[in-house]
N, C-alpha and C positions, 0 to 999 in steps of 0.2 A: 504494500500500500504506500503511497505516494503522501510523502511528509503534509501538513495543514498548513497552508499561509497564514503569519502574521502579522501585524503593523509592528515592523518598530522604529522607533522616535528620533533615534538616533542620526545625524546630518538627515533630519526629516525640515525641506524648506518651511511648509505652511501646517505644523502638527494641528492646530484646529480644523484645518479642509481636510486634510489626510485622513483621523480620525473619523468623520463624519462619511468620508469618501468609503473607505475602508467595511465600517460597518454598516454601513447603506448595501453594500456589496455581500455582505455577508462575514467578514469577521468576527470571528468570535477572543480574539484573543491581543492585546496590545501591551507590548511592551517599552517600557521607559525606564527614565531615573531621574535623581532630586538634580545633577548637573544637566542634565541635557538641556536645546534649547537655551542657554546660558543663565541655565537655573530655573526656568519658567515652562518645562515641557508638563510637567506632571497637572499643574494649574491651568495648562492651556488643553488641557485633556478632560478635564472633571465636568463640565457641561455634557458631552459627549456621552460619557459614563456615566451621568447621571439621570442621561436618557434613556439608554442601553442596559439598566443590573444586570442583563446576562451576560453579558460582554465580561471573560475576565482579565485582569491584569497581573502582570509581576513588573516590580517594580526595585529599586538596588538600595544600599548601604555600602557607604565608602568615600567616591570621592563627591567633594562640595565645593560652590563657587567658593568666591571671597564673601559675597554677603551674606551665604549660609554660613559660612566660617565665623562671619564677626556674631550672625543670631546665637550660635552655639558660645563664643566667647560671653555675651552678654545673659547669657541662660545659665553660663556658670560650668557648661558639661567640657567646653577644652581651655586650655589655656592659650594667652596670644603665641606663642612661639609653637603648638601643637597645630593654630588654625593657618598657619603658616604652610604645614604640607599639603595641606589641599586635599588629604586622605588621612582615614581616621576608624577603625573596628574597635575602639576600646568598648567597653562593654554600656557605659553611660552615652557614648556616642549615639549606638548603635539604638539603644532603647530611644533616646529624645529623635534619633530620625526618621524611624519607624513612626513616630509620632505625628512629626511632621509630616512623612508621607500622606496619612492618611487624613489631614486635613487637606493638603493640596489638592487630592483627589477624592475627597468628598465620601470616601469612601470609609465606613467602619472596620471592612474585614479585605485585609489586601491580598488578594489568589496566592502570589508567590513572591518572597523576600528572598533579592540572590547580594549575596557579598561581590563586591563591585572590584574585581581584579585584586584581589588579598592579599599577592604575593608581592604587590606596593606596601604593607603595611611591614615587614620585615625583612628587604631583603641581605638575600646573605648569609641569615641565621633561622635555619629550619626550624630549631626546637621553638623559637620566638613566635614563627610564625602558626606554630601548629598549636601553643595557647591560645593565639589569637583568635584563629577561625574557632577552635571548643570554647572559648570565653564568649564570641561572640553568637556561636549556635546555641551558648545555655540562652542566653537573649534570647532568640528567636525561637525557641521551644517555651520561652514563658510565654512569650505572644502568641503562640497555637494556644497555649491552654486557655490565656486569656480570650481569646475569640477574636483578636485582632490580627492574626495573620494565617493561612491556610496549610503552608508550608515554604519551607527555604530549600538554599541552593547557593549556588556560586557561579557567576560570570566571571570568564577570563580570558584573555587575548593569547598570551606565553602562557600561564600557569604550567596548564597539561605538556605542553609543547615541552619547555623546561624541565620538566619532571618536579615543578617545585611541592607538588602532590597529587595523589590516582583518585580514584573514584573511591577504591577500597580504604585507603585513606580518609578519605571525607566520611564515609558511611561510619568509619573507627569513632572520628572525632565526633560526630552527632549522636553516637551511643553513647559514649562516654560524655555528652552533655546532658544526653536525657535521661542517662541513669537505666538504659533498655531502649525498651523501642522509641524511636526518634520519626522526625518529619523532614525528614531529607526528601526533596520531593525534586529538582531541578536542576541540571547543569547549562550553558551556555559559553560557547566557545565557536570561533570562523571557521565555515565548512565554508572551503569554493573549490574554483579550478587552480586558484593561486596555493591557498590553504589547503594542501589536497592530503596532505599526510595524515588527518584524522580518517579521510574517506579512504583511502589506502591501509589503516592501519585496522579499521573496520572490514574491509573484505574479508581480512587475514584472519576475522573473529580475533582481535585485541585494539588494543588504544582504547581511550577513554569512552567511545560513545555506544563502545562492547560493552563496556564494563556498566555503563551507568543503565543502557536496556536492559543488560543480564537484573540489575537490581531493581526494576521496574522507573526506574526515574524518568522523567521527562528533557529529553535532549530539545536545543533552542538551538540551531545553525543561524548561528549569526555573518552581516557582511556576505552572504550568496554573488554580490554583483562587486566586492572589495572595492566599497566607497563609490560605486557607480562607473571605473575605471572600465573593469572586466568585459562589459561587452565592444569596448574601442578595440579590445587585443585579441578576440577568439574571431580567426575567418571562417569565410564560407564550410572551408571540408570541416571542418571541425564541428561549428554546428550540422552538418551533413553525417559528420557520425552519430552524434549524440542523436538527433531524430530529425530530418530532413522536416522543412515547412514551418521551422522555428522561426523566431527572430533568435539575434546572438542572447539576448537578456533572458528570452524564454530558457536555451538551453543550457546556459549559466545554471537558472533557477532549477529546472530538473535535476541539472545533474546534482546539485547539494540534496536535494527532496529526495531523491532516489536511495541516498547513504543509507545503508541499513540500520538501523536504532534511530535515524534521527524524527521527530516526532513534530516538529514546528520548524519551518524558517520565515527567517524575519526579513522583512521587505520593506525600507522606504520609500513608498511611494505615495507621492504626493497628489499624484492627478489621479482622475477615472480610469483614464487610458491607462493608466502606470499600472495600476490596481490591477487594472483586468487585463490586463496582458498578464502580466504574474500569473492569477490565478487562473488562467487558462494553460499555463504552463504545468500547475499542480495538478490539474486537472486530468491531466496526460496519466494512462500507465506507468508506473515505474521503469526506469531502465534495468533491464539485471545484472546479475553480478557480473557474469561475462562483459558484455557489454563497457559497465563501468572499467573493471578491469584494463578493457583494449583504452579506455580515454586515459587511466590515468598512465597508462603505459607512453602514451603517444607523446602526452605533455610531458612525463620525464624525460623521452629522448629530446629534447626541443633546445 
């Protein structure tokens, strides 16, 4: 089955038109954070959502502009030289943005909380950093119970890549915050033709988006079109392999949808057109293994 299209916010030109576009269309699922939009994505979203409660969202913890940084100064949860990194998991952080999130967004109970690239909070030093993420999931395990948040997760660009931690590692650390069973519900990480080594590493049945299906988590292939660049650089034969009658941006989009485990990819798109081309692209058959195989073979000999 062929991954679910979903909005996400991120380098999203107009997130109010997108948003409305998006679920007009049929979206069920939108993703963001408190930086996007230069701080304003989550707020320019909650009318939308407010219209839509079935629509659900996940939303981040980590990094903050500067004037989220000085509300947190002024709230008393970081100090000025903390609000200074611009990324932040301490365990007080993490409760007052959870906070704030869901006033932005209007929302009581937020679908999914992902830690916002983690491996910013400690790099260098593993053992620092694998407090931080259990310090930070007993947080987000008291918000499930509190009924303020559905489940969490972690978004990241390198993490996996790095090896800075596995899935099975994450699944450790959310045990061991919740004292048993935990609400580990989410990973997000770049599946493309750029990014191809999660999709490669998936064929093989390993790398992370094996590992987080094996555990039933919900994968987010983030960047499918890497910043909108990818369809300038994929010619004709190429989309000709992937499935003849494409545009380059459809077969961009399949082929991340097609990775085995992955479950969501995220689309910015701004217009009707944008929307619906995507999601005629998901709409496609999956590609198969084989298949995928011969593309990512092609693009490594390249």
């Amino acid at each position: 089955m062929t991954a679910q299209l979903a909005l996400g916010t991120y380098r999203c030109r107009d997130i109010p038109e997108a948003a409305a576009r998006a679920v007009a269309s049929g979206a069920e699922w939108i993703d963001t954070a408190p930086n996007y939009g230069t701080g304003r994505a989550q707020s320019q979203l909650a009318a939308t959502l407010a219209a839509h409660p079935s629509v659900r969202v996940s939303t981040k913890v980590g990094y903050f502009t500067a004037a989220t940084g000085g509300a947190a100064v002024n709230d008393g949860v970081l100090t000025a030289e903390e609000a200074t990194a611009g990324h932040s998991l301490t365990p007080e952080y993490v409760r007052w943005q959870i906070r704030r999130n869901r006033l932005e967004l209007r929302r009581d109970r937020l679908d999914v909380v992902l830690l916002h690239n983690p491996e910013r909070a400690h790099p260098g030093d593993r053992s620092a950093l694998y407090r931080a993420i259990r310090d930070a999931f007993t947080v987000l395990e008291e918000e499930v119970t509190a009924g303020h948040v559905g489940g969490y997760g972690v978004a990241t660009w390198h993490g996996f890549a790095e090896e800075a931690f596995s899935v099975p590692l994450l699944g450790a650390l959310a045990t061991e915050a919740a004292g048993g069973q935990h609400h580990l519900a989410a990973v997000q990480l770049p599946v493309s033709l750029v990014m191809m080594s999660p999709i490669e590493q998936a064929l093989d049945g390993r790398g992370p988006i094996r590992a987080a299906s094996t555990a039933g988590l919900r994968v987010m292939a983030s960047a499918p079109l890497h910043g909108g660049e990818l369809p300038t650089m994929v010619g004709q034969e190429l989309v000709d392999l992937i499935r003849p009658g494409l545009t380059p941006a459809q077969a961009c989009i399949l082929a991340a949808a097609s990775c085995p485990g992955v479950t969501q990819v995220l689309v910015a798109a701004s217009s009707t057109s944008h929307w619906q081309e995507a999601a005629d692209a998901v709409a496609q058959p999956p590609l198969d293994i084989a298949r995928l195989r011969e593309i990512t073979g092609v693009l490594a000999s390249v």
